[in-house]
MARVEXTI-78237 format. One line per 10 residues: number of its first residue (from 1); for each residue x, y, z of C-alpha. Coordinates in pm, whole numbers. Example, Ala and Ser with C-alpha at 12.3 -4.5 7.8 and 13.67 -1.06 7.14 Angstrom:
residues 2
1 = 1230 -450 780 ~ 1367 -106 714 .
This chain:
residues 338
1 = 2368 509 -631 ~ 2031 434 -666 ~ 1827 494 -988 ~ 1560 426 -1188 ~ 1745 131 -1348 ~ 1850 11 -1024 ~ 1730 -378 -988 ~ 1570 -427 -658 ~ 1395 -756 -436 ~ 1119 -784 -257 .
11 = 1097 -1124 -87 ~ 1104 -1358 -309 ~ 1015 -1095 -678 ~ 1313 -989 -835 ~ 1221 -636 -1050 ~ 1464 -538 -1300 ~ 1390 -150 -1214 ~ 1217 70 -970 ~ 921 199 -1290 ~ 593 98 -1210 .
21 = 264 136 -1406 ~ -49 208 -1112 ~ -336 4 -1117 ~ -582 246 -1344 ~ -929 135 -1457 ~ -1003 31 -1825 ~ -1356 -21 -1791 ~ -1303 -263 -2097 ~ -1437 -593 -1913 ~ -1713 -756 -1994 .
31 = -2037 -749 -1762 ~ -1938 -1111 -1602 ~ -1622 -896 -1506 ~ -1405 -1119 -1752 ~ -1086 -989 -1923 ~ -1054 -922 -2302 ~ -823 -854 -2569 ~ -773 -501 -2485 ~ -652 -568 -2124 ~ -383 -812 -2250 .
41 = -246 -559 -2499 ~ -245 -307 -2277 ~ -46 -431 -2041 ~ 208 -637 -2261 ~ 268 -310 -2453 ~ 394 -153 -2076 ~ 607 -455 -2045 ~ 745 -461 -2395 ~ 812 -107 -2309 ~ 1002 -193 -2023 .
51 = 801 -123 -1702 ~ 925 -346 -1424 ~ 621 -348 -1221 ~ 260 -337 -1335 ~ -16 -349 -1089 ~ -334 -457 -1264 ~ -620 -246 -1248 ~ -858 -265 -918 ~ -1037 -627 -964 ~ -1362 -658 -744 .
61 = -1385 -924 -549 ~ -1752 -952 -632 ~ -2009 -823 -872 ~ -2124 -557 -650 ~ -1771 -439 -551 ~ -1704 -324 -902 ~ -1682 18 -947 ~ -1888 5 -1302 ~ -2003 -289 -1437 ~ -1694 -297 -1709 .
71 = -1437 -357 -1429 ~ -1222 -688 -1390 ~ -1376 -898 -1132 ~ -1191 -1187 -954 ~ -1502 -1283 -749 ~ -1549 -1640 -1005 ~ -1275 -1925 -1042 ~ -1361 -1854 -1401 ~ -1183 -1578 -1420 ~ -888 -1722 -1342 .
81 = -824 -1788 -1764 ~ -822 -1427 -1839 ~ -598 -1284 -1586 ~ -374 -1582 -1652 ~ -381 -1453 -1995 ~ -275 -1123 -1897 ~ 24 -1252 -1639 ~ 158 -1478 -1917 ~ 229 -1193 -2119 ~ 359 -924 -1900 .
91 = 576 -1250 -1818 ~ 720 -1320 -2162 ~ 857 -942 -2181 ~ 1022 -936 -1855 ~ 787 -761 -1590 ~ 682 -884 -1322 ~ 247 -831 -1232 ~ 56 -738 -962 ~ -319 -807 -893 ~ -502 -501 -722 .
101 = -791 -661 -562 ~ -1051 -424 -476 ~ -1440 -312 -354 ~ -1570 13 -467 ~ -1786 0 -75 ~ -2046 324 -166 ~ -1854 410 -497 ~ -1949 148 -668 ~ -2200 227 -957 ~ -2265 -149 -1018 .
111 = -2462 -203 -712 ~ -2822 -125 -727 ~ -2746 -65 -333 ~ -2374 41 -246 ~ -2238 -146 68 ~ -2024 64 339 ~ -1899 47 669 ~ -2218 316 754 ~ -2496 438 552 ~ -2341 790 431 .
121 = -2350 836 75 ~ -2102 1022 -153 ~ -2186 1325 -314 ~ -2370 1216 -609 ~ -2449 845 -500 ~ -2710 663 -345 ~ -2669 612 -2 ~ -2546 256 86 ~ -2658 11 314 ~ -2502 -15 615 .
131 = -2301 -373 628 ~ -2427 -623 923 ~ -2133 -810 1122 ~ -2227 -1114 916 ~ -2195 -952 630 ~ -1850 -829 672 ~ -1727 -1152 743 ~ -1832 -1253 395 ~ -1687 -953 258 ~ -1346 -1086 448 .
141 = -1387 -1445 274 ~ -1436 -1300 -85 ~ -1073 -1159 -9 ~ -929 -1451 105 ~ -1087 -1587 -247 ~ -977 -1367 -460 ~ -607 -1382 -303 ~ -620 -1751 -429 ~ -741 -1672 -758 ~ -468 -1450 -820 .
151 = -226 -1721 -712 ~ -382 -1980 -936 ~ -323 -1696 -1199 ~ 41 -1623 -1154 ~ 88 -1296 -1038 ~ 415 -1211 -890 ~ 254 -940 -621 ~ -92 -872 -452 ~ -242 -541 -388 ~ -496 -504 -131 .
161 = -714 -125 -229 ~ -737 58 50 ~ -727 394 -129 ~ -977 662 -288 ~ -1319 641 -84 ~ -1342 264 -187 ~ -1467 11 110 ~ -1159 -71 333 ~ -1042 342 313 ~ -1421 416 430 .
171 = -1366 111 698 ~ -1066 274 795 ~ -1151 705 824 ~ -1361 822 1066 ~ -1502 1033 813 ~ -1745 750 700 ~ -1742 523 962 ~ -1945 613 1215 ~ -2034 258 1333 ~ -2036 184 1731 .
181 = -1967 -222 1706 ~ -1606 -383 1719 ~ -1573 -200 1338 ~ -1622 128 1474 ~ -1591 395 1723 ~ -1216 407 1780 ~ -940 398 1575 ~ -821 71 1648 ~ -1170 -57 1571 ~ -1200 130 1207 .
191 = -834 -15 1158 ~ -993 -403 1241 ~ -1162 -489 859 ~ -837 -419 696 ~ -670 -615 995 ~ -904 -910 861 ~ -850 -870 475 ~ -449 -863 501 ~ -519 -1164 781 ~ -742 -1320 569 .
201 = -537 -1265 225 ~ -216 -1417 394 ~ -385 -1728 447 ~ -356 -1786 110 ~ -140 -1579 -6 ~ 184 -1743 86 ~ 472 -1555 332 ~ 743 -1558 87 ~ 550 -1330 -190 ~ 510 -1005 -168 .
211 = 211 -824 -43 ~ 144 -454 -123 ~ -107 -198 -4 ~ -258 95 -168 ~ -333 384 82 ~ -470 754 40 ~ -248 883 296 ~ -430 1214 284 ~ -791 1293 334 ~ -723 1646 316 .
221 = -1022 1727 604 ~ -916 1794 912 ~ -1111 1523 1094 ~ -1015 1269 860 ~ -670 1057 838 ~ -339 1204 753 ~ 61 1018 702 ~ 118 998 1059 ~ -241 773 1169 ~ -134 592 870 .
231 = 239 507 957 ~ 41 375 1324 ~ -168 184 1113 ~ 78 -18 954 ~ 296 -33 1263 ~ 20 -211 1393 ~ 22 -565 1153 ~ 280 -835 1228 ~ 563 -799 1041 ~ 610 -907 710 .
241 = 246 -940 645 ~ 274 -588 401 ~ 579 -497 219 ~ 513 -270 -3 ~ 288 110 101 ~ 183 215 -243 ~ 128 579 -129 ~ -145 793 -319 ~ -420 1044 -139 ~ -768 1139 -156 .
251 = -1121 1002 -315 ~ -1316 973 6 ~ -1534 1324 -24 ~ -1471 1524 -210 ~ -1239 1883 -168 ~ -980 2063 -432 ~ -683 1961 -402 ~ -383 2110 -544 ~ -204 1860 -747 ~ 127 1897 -938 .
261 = 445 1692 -996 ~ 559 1554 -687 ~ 208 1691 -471 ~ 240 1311 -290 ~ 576 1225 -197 ~ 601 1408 98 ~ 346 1160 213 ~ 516 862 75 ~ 882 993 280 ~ 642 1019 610 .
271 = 494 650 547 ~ 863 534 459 ~ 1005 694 750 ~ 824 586 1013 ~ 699 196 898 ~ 1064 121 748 ~ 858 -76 446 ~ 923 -32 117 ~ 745 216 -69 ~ 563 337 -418 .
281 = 549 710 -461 ~ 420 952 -750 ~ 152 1176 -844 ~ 180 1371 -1186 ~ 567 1232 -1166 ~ 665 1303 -1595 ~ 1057 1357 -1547 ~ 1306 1169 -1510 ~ 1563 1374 -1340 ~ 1303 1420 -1087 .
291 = 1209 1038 -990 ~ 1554 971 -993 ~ 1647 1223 -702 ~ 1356 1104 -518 ~ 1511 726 -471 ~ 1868 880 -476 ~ 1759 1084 -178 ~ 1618 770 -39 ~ 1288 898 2 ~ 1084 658 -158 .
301 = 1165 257 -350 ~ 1002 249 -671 ~ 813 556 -839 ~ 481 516 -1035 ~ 417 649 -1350 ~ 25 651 -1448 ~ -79 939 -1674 ~ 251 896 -1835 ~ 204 511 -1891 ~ -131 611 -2082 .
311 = 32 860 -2327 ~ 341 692 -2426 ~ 365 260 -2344 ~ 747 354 -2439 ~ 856 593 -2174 ~ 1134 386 -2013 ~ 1294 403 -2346 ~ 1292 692 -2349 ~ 1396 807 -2014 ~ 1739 535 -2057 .
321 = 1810 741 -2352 ~ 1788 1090 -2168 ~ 1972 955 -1859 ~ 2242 758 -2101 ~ 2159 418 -1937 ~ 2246 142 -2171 ~ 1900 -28 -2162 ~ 1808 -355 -2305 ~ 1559 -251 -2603 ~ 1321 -516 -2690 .
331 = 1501 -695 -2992 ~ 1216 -604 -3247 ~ 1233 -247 -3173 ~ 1630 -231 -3178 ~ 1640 -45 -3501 ~ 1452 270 -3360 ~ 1766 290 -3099 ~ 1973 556 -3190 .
């Protein structure tokens, strides 16, 4: 039966358990968007704690993409050194890493002038400039960039960020697109710039790796999108281009929502359901007994762990120990193993 301890493959990356650490911002780059100490210890300590999976935090894939001007950017080939850094070690203690490449679209609070798919601003931002056809094609290249850059720097996975309120979820709701051009105006057309990215990614990212993609499956407004325009949206790309639906919800206005352990999976089950492609589910997940019922019902792949990964680096540890799995401890640890 399937647990958290359960190896599983996904093309051609072999994960030796279904735990993974979210992408979650440090805002510990440096203005030029490069990586620093702090980003390579804070990952190797999830690895040497035994997460399987960990998706590096959202990396713009230019300056004005970032989300505050201490995000990772992966808009420079000289970047490429630090992220390298950071692969090499989550590498060395047996995880495997993903690269969440990302633009913040109007949430960014780098850009003097926020791009977006229209010129509607978030509560509390500027309002952003509408994006010409031209430039959109740009934006579409940077991708295709930054896909090779995180080849070049060894990660296992790809995540294209299509969650939260950032660019590709505005793109893709009609909540803030309201263009009336081939990007706009039906839902086919909204669902055409994140056509292009994964199009555009896949060109250098090769077939045999795996490609995820982060959605908020949930707008929670009415007019907005929900699980089942989402499932139609990923029916929609040739097959094999995504194989992983890393399910969260919400960020693009902003409304209450009730969260509480578990508030997303019954999003994740719809996604899984009705695409058939592998999927990432959480939200406020702490237990063990619980994620392990959700892949034991078969509702969901691998389970994410972010809040949790924050307060304790150790938590697999400690979950083997509480389900009796015979775990592996790292061998400088071993005497803390009782």
């Amino acid at each position: 039966m399937t647990h958290l301890f359960t190896p599983i493959t996904i093309k051609n990356m072999q994960l030796k358990n279904r735990i993974v650490m979210p992408p979650m911002c440090m805002y510990s780059a440096t203005e030029q968007g490069m990586a620093t100490d702090f980003h390579v210890i804070h990952y190797a300590s999830r690895a040497i704690g035994q997460v399987g999976f960990i998706i590096v935090e959202a990396t713009a894939i230019e300056p004005d993409g970032r989300i505050t001007t201490n995000d990772l950017g992966v808009w420079d080939d000289e970047h490429v050194k630090g992220l390298k850094w950071i692969t090499k070690q989550i590498h060395a203690n047996d995880a495997k890493a993903c690269l969440q490449i990302a633009h913040a679209g109007r949430k960014s609070r780098a850009a003097v002038t926020p791009k977006a798919p229209s010129a509607i601003a978030f509560e509390g931002y500027p309002t952003p400039n509408a994006l010409t056809v031209d430039e959109i094609k740009t934006l579409i290249e940077l991708y295709k960039q930054a896909a090779r850059r995180a080849k070049e720097a060894n990660f296992d996975c790809i995540e294209i960020h299509a969650a939260h309120g950032y660019l590709i979820h505005e793109f893709t709701s009609p909540l803030t697109n309201t263009r009336t051009d081939q990007y706009g105006g039906t839902q086919n057309n909204r669902n055409r710039f994140l056509y292009e990215v994964i199009e555009a990614v896949r060109s250098e990212w090769p077939m045999d790796l795996p490609l995820s993609l982060r959605i908020s499956a949930e707008d929670y407004v009415k007019e907005g999108l929900h699980p089942q325009q989402w499932a139609e949206i990923m029916n929609g790309l040739p097959h094999g281009y995504v194989d992983i639906v890393h399910v969260s919800s919400g960020g693009l206005v902003k409304v209450p929502i009730d969260d509480y352990p578990g508030y997303q999976l019954m999003f994740a089950k719809k996604i899984r359901k009705e695409t058939h492609l592998m999927v990432v589910a959480g939200g406020l997940i702490e237990d063990p007994v619980m994620a392990n019922g959700v892949l034991e019902s078969d509702e969901a792949d691998l389970i994410f762990f972010g809040r949790l990964a924050l307060k304790d680096p150790y938590f697999p540890l400690r979950f083997a120990q509480r389900m009796r799995y015979d775990l592996v401890w790292p061998e400088q640890y071993i005497r803390a193993k009782k």
